[in-house]
C-alpha positions in Angstrom: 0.8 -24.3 292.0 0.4 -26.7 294.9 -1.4 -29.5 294.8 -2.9 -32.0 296.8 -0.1 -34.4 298.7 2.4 -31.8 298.2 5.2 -31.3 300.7 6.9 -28.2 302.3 10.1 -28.1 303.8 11.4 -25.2 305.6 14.7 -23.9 305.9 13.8 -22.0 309.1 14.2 -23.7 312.4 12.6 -22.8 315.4 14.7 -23.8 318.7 12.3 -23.9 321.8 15.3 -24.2 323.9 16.5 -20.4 323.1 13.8 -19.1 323.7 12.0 -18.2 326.6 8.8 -19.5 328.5 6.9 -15.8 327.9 8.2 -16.0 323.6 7.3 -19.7 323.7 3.7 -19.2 324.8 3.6 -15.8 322.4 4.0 -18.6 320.0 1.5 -20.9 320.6 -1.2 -18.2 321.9 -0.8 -15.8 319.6 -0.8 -18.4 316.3 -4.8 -18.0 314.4 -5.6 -22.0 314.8 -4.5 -21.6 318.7 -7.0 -18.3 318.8 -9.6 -20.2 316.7 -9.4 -22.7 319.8 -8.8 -20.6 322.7 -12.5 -19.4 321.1 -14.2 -22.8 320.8 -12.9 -23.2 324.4 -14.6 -20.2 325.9 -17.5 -21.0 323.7 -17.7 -24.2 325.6 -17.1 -22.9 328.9 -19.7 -20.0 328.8 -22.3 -23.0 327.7 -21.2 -25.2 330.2 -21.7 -22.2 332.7 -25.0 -21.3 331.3 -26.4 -25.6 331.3 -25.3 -25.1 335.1 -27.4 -22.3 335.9 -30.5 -23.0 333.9 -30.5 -26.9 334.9 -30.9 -25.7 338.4 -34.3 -23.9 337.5 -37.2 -26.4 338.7 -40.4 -24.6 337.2 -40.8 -27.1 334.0 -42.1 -23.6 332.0 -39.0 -21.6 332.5 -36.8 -24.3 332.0 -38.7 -25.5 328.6 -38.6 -21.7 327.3 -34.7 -21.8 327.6 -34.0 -25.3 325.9 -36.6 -23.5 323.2 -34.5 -20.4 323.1 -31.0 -22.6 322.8 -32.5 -24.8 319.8 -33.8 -21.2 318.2 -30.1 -19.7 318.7 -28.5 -22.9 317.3 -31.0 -23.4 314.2 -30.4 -19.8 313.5 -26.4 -20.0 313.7 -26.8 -23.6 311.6 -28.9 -21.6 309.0 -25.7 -18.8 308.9 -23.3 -20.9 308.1 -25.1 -23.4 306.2 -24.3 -23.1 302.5 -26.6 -21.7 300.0 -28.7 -24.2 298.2 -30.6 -22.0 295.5 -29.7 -22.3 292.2 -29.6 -19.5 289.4 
């Protein structure tokens, strides 16, 4: 049983000088937290892309419709994940 504050040691060592650049970045790319973030990072660049593009709109309607559509998507994704607060 693990507990809180408990340490793990590992026998295993992993030498980065044997092994090669390609192995080495099959490591750290391929590993689920690195995925999670390779994810948040194209998450952020494909908004970053999108505020680009709709900041350049100048009719006030258009432009108020897609910060109403953003707040929509991110209240609806907030609600997903949020946990459930109903009782039995």
């Amino acid at each position: 049983m693990v507990t809180s504050g408990t340490h793990f040691r590992s026998t295993a060592v992993l030498d980065w000088a044997t092994l090669h650049p390609v192995e080495r970045l099959e490591l750290l790319t391929t590993h689920d937290l690195a995925r999670q973030e390779k994810q948040k990072l194209e998450l952020l660049r494909n908004l970053l892309t999108y505020y680009h593009y709709a900041a350049c709109e100048s009719r006030e309607e258009v432009l108020r419709a897609e910060i109403d559509r953003v707040r929509a998507a991110a209240d609806d994704l907030r609600d997903a994940t949020a946990p459930s607060t109903t009782r039995p």
